[in-house]
py3Dmol code that shows the C-alpha trace and the ligand (Angstrom):
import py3Dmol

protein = """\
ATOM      1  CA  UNK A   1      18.630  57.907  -2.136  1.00  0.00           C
ATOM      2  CA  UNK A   2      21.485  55.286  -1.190  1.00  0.00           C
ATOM      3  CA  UNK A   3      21.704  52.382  -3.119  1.00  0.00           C
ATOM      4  CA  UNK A   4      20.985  48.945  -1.312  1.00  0.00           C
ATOM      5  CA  UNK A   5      22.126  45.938  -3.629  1.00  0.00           C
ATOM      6  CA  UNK A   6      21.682  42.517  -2.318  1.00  0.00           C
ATOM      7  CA  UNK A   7      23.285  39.699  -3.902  1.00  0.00           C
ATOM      8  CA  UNK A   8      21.388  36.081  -3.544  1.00  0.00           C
ATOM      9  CA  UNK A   9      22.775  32.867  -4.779  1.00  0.00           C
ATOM     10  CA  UNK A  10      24.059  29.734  -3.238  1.00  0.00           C
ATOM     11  CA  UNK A  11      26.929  28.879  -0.772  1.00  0.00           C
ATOM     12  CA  UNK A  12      29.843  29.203  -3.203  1.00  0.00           C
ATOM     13  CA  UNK A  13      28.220  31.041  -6.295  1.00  0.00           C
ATOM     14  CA  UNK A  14      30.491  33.693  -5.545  1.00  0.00           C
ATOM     15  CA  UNK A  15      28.963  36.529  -3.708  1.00  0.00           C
ATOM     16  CA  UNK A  16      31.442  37.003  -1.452  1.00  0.00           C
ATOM     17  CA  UNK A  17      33.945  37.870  -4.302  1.00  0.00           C
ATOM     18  CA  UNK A  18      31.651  40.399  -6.231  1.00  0.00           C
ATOM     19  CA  UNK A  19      30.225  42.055  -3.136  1.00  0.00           C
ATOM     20  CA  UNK A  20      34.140  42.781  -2.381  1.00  0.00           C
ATOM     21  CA  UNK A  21      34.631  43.917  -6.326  1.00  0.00           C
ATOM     22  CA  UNK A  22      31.317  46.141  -6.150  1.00  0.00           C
ATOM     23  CA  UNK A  23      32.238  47.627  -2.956  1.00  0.00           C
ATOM     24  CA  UNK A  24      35.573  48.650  -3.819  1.00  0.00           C
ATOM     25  CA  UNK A  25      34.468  50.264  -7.371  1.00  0.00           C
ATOM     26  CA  UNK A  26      31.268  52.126  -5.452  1.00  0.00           C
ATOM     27  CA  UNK A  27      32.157  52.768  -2.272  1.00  0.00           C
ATOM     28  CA  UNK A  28      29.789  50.931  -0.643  1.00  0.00           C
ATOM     29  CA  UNK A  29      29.610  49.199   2.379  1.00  0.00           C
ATOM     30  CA  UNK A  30      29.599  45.313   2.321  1.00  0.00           C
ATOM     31  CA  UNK A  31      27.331  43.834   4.603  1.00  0.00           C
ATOM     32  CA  UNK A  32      27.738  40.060   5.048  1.00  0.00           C
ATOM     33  CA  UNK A  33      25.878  38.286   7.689  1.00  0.00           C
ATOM     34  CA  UNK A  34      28.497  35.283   7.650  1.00  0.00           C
ATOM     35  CA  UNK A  35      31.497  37.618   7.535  1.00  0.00           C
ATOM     36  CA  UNK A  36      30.393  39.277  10.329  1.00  0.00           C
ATOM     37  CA  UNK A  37      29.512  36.104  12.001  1.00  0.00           C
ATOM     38  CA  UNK A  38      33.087  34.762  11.675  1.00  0.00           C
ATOM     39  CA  UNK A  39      34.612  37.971  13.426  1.00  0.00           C
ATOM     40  CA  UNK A  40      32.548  37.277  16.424  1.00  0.00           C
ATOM     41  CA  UNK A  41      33.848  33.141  16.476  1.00  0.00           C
ATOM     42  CA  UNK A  42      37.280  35.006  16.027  1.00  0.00           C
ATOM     43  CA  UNK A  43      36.860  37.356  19.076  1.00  0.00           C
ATOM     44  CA  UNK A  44      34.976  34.934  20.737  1.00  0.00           C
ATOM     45  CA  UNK A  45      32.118  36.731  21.880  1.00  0.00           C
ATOM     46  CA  UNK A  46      29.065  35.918  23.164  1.00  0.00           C
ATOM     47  CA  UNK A  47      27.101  35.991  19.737  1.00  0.00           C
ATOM     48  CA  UNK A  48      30.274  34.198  17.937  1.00  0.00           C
ATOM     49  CA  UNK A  49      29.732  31.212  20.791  1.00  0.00           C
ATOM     50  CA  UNK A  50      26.101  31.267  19.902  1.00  0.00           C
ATOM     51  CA  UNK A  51      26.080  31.692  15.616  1.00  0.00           C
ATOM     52  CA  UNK A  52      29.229  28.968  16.174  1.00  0.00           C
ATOM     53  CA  UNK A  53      26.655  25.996  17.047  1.00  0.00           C
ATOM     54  CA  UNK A  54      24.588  26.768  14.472  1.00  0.00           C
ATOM     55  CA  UNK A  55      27.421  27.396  11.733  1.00  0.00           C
ATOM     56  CA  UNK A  56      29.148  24.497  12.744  1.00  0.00           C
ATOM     57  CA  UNK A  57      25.868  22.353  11.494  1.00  0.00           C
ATOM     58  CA  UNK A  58      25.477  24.579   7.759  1.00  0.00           C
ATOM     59  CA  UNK A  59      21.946  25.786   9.655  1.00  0.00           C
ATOM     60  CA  UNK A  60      21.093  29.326   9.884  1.00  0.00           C
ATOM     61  CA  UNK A  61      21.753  31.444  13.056  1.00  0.00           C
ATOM     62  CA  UNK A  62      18.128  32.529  14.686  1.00  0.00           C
ATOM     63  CA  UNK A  63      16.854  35.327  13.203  1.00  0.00           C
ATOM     64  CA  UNK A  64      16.617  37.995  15.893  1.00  0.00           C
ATOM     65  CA  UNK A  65      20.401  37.924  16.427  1.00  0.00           C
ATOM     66  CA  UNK A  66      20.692  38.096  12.767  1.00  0.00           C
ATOM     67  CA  UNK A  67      18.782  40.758  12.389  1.00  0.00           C
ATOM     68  CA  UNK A  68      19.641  42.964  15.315  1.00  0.00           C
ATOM     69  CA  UNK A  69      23.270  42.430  14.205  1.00  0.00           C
ATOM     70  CA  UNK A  70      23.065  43.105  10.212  1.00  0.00           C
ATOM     71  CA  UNK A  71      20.669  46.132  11.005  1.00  0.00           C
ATOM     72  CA  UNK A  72      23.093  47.468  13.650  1.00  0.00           C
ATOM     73  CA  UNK A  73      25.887  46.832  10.752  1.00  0.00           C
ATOM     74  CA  UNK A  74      23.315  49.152   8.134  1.00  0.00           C
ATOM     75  CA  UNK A  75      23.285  52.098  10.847  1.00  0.00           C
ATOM     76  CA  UNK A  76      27.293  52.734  10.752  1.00  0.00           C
ATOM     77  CA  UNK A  77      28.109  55.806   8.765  1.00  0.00           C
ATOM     78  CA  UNK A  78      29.857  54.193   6.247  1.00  0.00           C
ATOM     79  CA  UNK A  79      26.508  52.585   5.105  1.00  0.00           C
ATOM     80  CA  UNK A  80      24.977  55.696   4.987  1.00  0.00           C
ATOM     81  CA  UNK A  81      25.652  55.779   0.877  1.00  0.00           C
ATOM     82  CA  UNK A  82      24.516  52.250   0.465  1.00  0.00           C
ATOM     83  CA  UNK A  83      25.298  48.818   0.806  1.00  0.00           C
ATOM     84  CA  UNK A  84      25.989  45.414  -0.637  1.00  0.00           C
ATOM     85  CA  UNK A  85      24.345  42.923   1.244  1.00  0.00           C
ATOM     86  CA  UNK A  86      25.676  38.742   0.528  1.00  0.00           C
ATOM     87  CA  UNK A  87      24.195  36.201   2.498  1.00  0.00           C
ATOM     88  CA  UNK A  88      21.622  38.886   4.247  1.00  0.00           C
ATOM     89  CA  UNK A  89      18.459  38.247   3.638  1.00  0.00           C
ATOM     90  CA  UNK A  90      18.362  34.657   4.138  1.00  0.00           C
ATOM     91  CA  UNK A  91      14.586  33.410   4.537  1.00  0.00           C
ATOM     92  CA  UNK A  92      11.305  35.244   4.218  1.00  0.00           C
ATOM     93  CA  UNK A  93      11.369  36.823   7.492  1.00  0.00           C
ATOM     94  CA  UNK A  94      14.547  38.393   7.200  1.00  0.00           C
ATOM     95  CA  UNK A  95      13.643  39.929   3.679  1.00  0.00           C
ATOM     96  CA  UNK A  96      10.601  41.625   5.526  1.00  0.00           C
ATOM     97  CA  UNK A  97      12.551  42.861   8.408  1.00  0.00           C
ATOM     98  CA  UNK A  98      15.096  44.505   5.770  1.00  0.00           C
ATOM     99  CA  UNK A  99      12.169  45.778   3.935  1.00  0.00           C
ATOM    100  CA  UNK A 100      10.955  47.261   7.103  1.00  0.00           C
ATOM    101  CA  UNK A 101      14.106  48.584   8.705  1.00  0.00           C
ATOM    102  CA  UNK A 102      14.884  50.366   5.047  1.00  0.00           C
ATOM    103  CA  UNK A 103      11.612  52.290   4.839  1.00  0.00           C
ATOM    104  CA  UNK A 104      11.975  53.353   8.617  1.00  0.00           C
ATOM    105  CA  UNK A 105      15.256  55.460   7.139  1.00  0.00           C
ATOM    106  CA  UNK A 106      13.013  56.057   3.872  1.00  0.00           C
ATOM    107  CA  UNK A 107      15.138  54.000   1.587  1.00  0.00           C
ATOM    108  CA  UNK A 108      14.163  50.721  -0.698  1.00  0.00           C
ATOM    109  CA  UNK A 109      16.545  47.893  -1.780  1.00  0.00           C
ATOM    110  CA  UNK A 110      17.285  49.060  -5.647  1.00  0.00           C
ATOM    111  CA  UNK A 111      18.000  45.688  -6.903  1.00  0.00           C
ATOM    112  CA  UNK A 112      18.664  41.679  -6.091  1.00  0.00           C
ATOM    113  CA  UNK A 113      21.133  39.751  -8.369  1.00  0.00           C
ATOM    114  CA  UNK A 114      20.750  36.639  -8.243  1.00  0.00           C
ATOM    115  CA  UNK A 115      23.940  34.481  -9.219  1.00  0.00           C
ATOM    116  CA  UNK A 116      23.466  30.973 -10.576  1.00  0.00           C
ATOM    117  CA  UNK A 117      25.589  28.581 -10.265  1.00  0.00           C
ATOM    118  CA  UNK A 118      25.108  24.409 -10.564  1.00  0.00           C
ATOM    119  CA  UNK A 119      24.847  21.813  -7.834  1.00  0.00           C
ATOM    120  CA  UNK A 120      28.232  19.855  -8.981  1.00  0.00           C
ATOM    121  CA  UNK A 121      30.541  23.548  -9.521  1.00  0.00           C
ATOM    122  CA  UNK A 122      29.353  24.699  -6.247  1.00  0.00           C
ATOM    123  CA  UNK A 123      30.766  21.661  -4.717  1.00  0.00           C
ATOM    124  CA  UNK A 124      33.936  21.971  -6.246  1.00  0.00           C
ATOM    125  CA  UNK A 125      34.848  26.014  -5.078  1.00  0.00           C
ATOM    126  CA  UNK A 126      33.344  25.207  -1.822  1.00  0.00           C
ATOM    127  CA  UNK A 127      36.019  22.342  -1.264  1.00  0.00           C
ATOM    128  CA  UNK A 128      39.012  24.508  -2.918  1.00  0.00           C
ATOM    129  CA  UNK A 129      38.136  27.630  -1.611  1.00  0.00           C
ATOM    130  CA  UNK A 130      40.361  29.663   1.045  1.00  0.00           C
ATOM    131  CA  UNK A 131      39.597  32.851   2.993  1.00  0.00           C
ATOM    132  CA  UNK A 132      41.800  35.323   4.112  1.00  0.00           C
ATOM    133  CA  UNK A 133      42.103  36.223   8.036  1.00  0.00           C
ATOM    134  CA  UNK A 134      42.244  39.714   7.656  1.00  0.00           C
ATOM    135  CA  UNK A 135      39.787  40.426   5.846  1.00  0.00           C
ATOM    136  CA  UNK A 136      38.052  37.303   4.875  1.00  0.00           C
ATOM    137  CA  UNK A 137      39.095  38.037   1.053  1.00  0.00           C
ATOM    138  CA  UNK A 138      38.141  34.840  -1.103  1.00  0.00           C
ATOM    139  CA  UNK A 139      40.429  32.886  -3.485  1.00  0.00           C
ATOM    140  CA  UNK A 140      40.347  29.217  -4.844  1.00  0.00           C
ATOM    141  CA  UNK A 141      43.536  26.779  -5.511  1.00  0.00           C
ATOM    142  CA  UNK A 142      42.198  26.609  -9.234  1.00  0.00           C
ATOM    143  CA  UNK A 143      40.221  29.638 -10.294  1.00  0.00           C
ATOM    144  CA  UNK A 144      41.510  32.557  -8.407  1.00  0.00           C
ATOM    145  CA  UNK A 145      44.745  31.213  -7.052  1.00  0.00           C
ATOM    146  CA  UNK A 146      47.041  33.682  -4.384  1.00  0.00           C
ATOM    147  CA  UNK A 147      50.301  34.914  -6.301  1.00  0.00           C
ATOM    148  CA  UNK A 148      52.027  34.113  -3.264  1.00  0.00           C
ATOM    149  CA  UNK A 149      50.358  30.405  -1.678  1.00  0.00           C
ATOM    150  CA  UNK A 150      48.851  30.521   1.400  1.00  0.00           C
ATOM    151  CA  UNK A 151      49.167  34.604   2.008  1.00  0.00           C
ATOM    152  CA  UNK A 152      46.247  37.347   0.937  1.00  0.00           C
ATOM    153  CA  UNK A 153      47.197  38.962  -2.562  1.00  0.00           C
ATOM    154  CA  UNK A 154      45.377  42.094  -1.036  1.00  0.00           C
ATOM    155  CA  UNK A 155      46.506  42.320   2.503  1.00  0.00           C
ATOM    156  CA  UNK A 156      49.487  40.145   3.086  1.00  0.00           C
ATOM    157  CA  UNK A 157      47.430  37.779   5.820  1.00  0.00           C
ATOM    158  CA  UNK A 158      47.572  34.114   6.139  1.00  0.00           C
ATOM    159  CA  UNK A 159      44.982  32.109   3.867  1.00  0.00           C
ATOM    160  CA  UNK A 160      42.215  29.549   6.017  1.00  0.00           C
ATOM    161  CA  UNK A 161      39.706  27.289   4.924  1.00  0.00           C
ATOM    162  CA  UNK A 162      36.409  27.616   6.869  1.00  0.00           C
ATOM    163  CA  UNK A 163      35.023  24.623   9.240  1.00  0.00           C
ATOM    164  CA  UNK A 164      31.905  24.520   7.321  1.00  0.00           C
ATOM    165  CA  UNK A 165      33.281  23.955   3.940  1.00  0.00           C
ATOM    166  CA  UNK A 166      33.547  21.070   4.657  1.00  0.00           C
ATOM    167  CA  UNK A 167      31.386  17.493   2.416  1.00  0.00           C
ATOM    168  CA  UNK A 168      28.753  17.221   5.002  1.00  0.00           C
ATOM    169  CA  UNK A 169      28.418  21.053   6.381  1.00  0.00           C
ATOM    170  CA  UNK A 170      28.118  21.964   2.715  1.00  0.00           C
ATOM    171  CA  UNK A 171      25.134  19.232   1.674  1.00  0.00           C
ATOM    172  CA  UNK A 172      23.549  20.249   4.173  1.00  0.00           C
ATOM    173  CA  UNK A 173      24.236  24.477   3.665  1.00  0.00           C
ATOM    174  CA  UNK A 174      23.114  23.816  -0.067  1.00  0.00           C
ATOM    175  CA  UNK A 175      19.826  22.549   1.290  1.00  0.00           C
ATOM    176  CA  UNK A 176      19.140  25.043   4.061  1.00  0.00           C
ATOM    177  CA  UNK A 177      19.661  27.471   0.946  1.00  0.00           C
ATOM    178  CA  UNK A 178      17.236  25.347  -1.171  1.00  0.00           C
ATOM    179  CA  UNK A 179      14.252  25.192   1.193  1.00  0.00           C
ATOM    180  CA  UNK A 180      14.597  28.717   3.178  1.00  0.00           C
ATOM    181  CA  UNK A 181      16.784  30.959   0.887  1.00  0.00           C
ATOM    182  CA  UNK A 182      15.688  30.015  -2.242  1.00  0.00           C
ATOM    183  CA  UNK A 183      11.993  31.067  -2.401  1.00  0.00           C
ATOM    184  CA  UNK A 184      13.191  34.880  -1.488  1.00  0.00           C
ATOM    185  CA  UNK A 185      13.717  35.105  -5.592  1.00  0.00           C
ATOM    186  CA  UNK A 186      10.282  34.833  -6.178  1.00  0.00           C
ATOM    187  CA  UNK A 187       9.682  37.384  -3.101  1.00  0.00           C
ATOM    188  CA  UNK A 188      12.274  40.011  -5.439  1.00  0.00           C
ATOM    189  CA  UNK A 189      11.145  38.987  -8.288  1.00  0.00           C
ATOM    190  CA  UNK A 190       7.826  40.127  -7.600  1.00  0.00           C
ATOM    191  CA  UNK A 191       8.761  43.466  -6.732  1.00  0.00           C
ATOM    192  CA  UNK A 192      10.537  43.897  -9.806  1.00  0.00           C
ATOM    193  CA  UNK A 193      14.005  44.105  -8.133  1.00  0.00           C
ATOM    194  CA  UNK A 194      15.421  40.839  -9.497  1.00  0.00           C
ATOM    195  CA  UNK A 195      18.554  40.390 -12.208  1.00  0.00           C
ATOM    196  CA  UNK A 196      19.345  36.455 -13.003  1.00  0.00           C
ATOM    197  CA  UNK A 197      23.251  36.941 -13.200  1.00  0.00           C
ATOM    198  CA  UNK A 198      25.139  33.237 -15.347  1.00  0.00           C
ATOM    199  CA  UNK A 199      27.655  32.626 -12.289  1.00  0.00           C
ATOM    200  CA  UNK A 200      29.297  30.044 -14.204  1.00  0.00           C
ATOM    201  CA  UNK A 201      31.916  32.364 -15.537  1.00  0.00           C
ATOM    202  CA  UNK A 202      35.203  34.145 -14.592  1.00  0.00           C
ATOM    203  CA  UNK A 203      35.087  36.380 -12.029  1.00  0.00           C
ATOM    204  CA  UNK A 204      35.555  39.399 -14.741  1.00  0.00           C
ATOM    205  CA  UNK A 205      32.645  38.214 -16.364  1.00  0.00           C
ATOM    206  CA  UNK A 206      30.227  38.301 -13.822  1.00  0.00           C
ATOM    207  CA  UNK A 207      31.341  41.393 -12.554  1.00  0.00           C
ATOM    208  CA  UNK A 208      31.346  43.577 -15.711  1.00  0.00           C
ATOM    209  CA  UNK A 209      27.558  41.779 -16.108  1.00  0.00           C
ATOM    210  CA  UNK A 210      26.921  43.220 -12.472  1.00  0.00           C
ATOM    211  CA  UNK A 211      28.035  46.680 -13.797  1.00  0.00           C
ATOM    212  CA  UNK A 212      26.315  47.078 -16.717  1.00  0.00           C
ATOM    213  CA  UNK A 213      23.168  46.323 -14.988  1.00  0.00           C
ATOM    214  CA  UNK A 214      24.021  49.276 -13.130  1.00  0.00           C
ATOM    215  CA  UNK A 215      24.875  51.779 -15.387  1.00  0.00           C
ATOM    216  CA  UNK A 216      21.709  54.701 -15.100  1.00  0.00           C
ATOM    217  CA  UNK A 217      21.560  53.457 -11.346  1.00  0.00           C
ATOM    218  CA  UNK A 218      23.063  57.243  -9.844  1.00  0.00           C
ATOM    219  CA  UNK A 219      25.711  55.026  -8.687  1.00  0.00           C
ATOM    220  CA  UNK A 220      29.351  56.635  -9.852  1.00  0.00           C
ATOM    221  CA  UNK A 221      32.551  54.538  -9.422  1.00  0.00           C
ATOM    222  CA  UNK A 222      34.588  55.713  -6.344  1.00  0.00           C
ATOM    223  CA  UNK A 223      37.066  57.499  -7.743  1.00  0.00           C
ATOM    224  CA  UNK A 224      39.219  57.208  -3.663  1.00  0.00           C
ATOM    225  CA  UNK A 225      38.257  53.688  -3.721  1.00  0.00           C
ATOM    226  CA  UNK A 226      38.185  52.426  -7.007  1.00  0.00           C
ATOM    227  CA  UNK A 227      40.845  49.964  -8.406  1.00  0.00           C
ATOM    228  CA  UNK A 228      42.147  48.810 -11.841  1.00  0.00           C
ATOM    229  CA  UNK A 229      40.880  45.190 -11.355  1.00  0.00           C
ATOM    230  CA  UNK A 230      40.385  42.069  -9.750  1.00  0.00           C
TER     231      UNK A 230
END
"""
ligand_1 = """\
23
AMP
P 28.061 32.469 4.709
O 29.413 33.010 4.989
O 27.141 33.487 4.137
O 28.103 31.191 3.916
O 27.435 32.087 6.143
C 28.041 31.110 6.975
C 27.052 30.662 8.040
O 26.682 31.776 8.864
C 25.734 30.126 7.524
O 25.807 28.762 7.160
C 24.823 30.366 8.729
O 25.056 29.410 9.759
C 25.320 31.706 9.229
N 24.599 32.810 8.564
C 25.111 33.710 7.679
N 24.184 34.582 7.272
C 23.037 34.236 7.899
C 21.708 34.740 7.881
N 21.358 35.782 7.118
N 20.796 34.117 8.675
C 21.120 33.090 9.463
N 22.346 32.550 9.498
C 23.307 33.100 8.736
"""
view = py3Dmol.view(width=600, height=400)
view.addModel(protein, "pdb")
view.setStyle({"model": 0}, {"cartoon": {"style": "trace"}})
view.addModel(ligand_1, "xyz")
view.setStyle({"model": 1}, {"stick": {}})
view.zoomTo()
view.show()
């Protein structure tokens, strides 16, 4: 069975960063709906255009291109082992469509950590945080600076900060995630999938946390892929 991790928490509690860490020590796939979103605005396709007017106002992208996209992202061969999954699901209807498209393959999300992180810290990584264009790699100018400013420890490219980090684009991304996001950890929770993660710690921290919970999971570190540390 391939193991299907999603990680749920708010814009900024730091999913991006772990599902990178995770996916590096498993050699799993990383899956993330606003990721792959962004390439799209990059290449300007038709779906970027689209996702773009929606992004552009913190709401969420409609959920049949969301879902044909993420579920046509699960089907490449390098998701065959598993995946992480940040910032897919999103709302209730997205959850069941996972549900559903996972059980068509006979396979189950294994587990849903969900990282918490307070209304006045998520504020302050959303406004210092920086992306790289590469590979959308995540760093902040105070808690996870670049060695090098402005340039991708990992893969050399040039550090952005995304449109919609911005004051007003974040309010109102922090209350989309609130009213539509939030109740899905009641929906895991129920199915006895859910791990409350403390996201208000170094990135170490919350990744050895992540880890442990996973230890008896028949998920082995990739040794080709695996790396000393953050
Ligand atoms: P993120 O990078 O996860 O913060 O996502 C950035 C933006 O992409 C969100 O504010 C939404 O506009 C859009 N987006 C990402 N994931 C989803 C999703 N699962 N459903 C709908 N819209 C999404």
């Amino acid at each position: 069975m391939a193991l299907y991790l999603i990680l749920i928490g708010a814009p900024g509690a730091g999913k991006g960063t772990q599902a990178d860490l995770l996916c590096r020590e498993y050699g799993l796939a990383k899956v993330a709906s606003g990721e792959l979103f962004r390439e799209h605005l990059q290449k300007e396709t038709e779906l970027g255009r689209l996702a773009k007017s929606y992004m552009d106002r913190g709401e969420l992208v409609p959920d049949d291109v969301t879902i044909q996209m993420v579920t046509e992202r699960l089907s490449r061969p390098d998701a065959a082992r598993g995946a992480i999954l940040d910032g897919f699901p999103r709302n209730l209807n997205q959850a069941e469509a996972l549900d559903r498209f996972l059980a068509g393959r006979g396979e189950a999300i294994r587990g849903v950590f969900y990282i918490q992180v307070s209304a006045d810290e998520l504020m302050e990584r959303l406004s210092g945080r920086w992306l790289c264009r590469a590979a959308q790699h995540a760093y902040h100018v105070r808690n996870h600076p670049p060695k090098v400013a402005g340039i991708c420890d990992i893969d050399g490219s040039p550090l952005y900060q995304r449109d919609d980090d911005k004051p007003e684009t974040v309010q109102r991304r922090i209350q989309v995630y609130l009213e539509q996001t939030a109740p899905l950890v009641e929906y895991y929770r129920n199915r006895g999938l859910l791990v409350e993660i403390n996201g208000e710690r170094s990135i170490e921290e919350v990744f050895s946390e992540i880890k442990g919970q996973l230890v008896g999971a028949d998920v082995e570190p990739d040794q080709a892929s695996s790396h000393p540390g953050p």
